[in-house]
N, C-alpha and C positions, 0 to 999 in steps of 0.2 A: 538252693536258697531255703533257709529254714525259715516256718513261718511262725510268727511272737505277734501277742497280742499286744495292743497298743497302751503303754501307762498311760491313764487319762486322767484329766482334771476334774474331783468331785463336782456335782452340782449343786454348789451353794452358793456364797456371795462371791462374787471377781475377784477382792482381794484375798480370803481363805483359798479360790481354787488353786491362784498362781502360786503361794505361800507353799502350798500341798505338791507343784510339782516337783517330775523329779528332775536330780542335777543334769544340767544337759553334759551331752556326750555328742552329740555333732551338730552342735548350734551354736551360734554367738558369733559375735565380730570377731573374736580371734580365729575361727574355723575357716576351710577353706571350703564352705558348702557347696554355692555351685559351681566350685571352682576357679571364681574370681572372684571367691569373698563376699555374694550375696545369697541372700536365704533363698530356700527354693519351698513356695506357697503353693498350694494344690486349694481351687474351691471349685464349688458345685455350679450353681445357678449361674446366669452373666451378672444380675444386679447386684449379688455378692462378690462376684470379681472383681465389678466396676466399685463397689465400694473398698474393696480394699487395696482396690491400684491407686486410690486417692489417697491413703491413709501412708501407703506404703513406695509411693512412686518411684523410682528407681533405683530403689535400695533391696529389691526383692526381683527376680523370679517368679513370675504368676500365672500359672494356666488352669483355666478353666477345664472343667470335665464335662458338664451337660451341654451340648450344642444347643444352638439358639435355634426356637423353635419345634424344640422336642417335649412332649411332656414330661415335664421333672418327676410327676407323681408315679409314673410304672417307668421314667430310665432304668436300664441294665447298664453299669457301665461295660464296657468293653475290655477283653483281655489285655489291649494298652494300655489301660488303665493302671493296670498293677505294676509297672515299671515307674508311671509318673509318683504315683503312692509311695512305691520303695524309697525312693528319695527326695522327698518331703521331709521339709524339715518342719512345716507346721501346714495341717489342711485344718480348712473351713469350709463349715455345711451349716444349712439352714437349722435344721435337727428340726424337732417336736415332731419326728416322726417322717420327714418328708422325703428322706433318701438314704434309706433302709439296706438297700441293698453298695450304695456306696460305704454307707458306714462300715458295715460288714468285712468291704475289704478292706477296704484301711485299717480294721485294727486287725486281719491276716499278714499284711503285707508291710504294713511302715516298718523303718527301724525303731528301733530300741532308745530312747529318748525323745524321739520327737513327738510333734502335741497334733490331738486332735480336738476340733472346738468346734459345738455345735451351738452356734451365737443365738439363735431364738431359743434353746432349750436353757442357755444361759440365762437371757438378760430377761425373759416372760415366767413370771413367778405364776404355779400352776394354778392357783387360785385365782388369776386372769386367763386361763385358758378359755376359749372359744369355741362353740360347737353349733351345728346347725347343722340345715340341709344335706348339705354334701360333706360333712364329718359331723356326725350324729355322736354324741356322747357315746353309747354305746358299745363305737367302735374304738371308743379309747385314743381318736386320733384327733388331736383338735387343728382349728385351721392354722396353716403353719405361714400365713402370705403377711409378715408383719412389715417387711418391706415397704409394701406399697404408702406406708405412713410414714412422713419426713420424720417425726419424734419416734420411733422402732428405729429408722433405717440408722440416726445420729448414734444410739445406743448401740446396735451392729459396729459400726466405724470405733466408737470408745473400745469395744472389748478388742478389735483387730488392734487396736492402737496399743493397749494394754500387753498383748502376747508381742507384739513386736518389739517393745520396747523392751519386753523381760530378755528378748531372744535377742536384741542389738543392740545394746544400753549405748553404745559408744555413737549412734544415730538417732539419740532420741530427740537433740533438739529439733532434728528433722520431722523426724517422725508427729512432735506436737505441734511443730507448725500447718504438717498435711493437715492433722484431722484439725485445726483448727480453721482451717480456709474449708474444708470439708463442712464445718458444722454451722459456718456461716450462712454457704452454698444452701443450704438445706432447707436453712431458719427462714432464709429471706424464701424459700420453694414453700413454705409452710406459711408465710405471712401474704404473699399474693394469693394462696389456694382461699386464704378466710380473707381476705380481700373478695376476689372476684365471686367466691359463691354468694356474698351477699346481694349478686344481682338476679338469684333466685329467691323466690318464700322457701322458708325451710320445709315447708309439707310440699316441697315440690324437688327437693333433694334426695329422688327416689332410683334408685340402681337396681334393674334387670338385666342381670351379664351371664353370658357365656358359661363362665367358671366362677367360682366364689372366692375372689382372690384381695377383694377389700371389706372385709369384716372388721378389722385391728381401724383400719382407714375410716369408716363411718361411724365408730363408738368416737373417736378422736373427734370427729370434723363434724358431726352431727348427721350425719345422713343415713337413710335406712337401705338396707339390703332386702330387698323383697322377693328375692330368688335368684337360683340359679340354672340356667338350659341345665347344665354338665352335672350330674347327679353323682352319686356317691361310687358308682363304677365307673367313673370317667367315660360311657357311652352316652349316646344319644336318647332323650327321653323317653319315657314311653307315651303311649298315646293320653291315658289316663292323667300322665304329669303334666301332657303339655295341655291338654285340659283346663287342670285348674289354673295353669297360669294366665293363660289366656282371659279364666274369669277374673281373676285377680287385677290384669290390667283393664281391665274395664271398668272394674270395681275402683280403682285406684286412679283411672283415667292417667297413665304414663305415658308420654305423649313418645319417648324414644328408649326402645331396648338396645344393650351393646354389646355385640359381635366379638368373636376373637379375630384379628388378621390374620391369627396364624392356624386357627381351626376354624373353617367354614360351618357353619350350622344350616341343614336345613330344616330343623324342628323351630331355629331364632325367626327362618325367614316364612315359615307358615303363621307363626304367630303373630310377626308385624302385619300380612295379609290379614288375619283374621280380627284382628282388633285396630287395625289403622295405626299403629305406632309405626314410626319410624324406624327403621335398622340399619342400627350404625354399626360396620363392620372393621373398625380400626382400634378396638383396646388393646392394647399388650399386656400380658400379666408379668412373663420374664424376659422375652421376647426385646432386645433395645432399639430403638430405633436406627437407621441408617445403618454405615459399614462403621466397622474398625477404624480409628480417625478422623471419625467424622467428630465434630463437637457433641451432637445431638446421641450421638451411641455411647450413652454414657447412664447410670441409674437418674442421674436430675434430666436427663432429656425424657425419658420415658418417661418417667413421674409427671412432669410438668405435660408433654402431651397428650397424656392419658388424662387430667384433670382439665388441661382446655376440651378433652375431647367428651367429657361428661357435664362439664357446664353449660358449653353450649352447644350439642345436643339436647339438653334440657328446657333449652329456652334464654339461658343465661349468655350477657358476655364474660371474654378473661382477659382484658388489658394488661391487666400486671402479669400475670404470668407469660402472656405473651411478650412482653417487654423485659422478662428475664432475660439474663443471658447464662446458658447453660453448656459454657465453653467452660471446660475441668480448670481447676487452678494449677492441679498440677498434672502433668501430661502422662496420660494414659496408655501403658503401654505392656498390658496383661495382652495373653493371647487368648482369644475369645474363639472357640469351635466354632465352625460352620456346617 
């Protein structure tokens, strides 16, 4: 196998990058890609697979590379990996830096036309870049979890909608219908979150998590991020850090800190002892709820139960989002790692 670097699409506006690519060579409706005439998708994270199994429903080929539950930020993919990558006709990654080593291979391993699309490096124009705590300017790596905000995640979906329609024009009334039942899904995820927080004061819409994985989410929605356990080396704090936070929530009086369920914290659980906060140990950052097929293992189940799970933990209730329904419109049917 000879290895070719991947043609990729500038980073500039959506419509110049697609314009900029090049002619495809084993893509499009007429191809026989993966052999019965659908594209064959490679993404990274689950909530980017689950967004673009929405966008793209079964008209695609989609498997995930990051197992659920693994931290995204130091994955290696696996020497499997490079076979799924070879025949890809389009992979999709988080980008702004967030999997580094996947990018890498994919532009060792893809063919020769096909696209790689790093949809936050895309759609977050650098002069909104974000940095704090655990990505310090410095390191040049800003925080890449734009996700977790229903108005990012719809913009993610537009660009997947964008590459796919360039890549199967003969499915695109399809293709506009997903992301438009997609963008509904979202709008209505994004009008119950400012629904139900209003049953908090806003000086009480205050987040101590695990990971720092809603920064994009609290500039949008109003809410401050007042730290994170997981510090810029993905270890556990040091004693110093976990320190000042502990003053911090005193000083702040946060009545509930939140946990990963998928990484246990003992530095989160000295900290609710020592300041009498509460420790809530169920936020997912990419982590989706439930199994494969379930309604709820989907990016709008996570989103919306990770937001009942910070409201009321708070103190707040969340009628509307609990009274969402976050059954896919269109059926889900990406293979999601375990």
């Amino acid at each position: 196998m000879s290895l070719r670097p991947v043609p990729r699409a500038p980073r500039a506006t959506l419509a110049a990058g697609l314009l900029a690519l090049l002619p495809l060579t084993a893509c499009g409706a007429d191809a026989d890609v993966a052999g019965d005439g659908e594209l064959r998708v490679v993404t990274t994270v689950a909530p980017i697979t689950s967004i673009t199994a929405a966008v793209a429903g079964d008209l695609a080929v989609i498997e995930g590379l990051v197992p659920e539950g693994t931290n995204s930020h130091t994955f290696e993919p696996p020497p499997s990996a490079s076979a799924l990558l070879e025949r890809a006709d389009l992979v999709l990654v988080n980008g702004l830096q967030l999997e580094e080593p996947t990018v890498e291979l994919a532009e060792a391993t893809m063919s020769e036309g096909a696209r790689l699309v790093e949809l936050g490096t895309e759609v977050l124009p650098e002069s909104e870049y974000l940095y704090d705590f655990s990505f310090p300017e410095e390191d040049g790596k800003p925080n890449p979890h734009l996700w977790t905000d229903p108005t990012w995640a719809i913009r993610y979906a537009e660009l997947v909608h964008e590459h796919l329609v360039d890549l199967d024009p003969d499915n695109a009334a399809t293709y506009d219908a997903n992301l438009d039942a997609f963008e509904e899904q979202a709008t209505a995820l994004s009008e119950a979150l400012r629904a139900d927080q209003e049953s908090l004061p806003a000086e009480d819409r205050v987040l101590l998590t695990y990971h720092d994985a809603y920064a994009y989410f609290a500039q949008t929605y109003d809410w401050q991020v007042i730290g994170a356990i997981q510090p810029e080396s993905f270890e556990e704090p040091t004693p110093k850090e976990v320190a000042r936070l502990i003053d911090q929530i005193r000083d702040q009086q946060v009545p509930t800190i939140f946990g990963s369920e998928v990484f246990p914290s003992a530095a989160l659980e000295e900290i609710g002892r020592a300041t009498g906060a509460r420790y809530e140990d169920t936020l997912r950052d990419d982590d989706l709820p439930g199994a494969p097929g379930d309604p709820e293992h989907s990016w709008l189940g996570l989103m919306r139960g990770n937001y009942i799970t910070m409201i009321t933990g708070l103190g707040g209730s969340a009628p509307a989002l609990e009274a969402l329904d976050v059954t896919p419109a269109v059926e889900d049917e990406a293979d999601y790692p375990q």
